[in-house]
C-alpha positions, 0 to 999 in steps of 0.5 A: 531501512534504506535507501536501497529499497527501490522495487517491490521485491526489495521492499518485501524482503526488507518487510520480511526480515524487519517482522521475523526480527520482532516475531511478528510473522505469527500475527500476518495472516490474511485476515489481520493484513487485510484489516490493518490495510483498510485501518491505514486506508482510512487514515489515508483518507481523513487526510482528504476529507472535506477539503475541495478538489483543488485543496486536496492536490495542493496539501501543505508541506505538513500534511504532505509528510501526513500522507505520504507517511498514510500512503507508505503505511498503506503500501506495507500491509498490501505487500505483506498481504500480497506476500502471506498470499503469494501474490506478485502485485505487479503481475496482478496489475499488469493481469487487472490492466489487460481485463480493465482495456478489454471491459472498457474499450477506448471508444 
């Protein structure tokens, strides 16, 4: 991929064409993207376990590369699980945002 792929709607194109290459569109059905997200989100946080507070904000630059690699794994499945819904996951946040002020109210 490249470097070009700055917002979610590029970002999705770019899943799009990459899993019809290898024809995998056939295998992203919500069930299955919803598990492989949960699967990479675990992976995410093994990275975390048992370390402190403090050790958790300052990884080594090798765990670093871990997680970020565990953090992109974990945004491609929601895009493509937001996509086979036909979900605009920014819209959804801004809508989840606005629901959140009303529930918790600054006091």
């Amino acid at each position: 991929m490249n470097d070009a792929l700055h917002d979610l709607t590029t970002l999705r194109d770019a899943l799009r064409a990459f899993a019809a290459a290898r024809d995998w569109r056939r295998y992203h059905t919500p069930k299955n993207l919803a598990m492989a997200l949960i699967v990479e989100a675990a992976e995410l946080v093994e990275h975390f376990q048992w370390a402190t507070p403090e050790e958790s904000l300052k990884p080594s630059p090798e765990k670093l590369a871990e997680i970020r690699d565990e953090v992109a794994d974990t945004l491609i499945y929601l895009v493509e699980l937001a996509d086979a819904l036909d979900i605009d996951p920014i819209a959804a946040a801004r809508a989840k945002i606005a629901k959140n002020a009303l529930k918790y109210p600054v006091a």
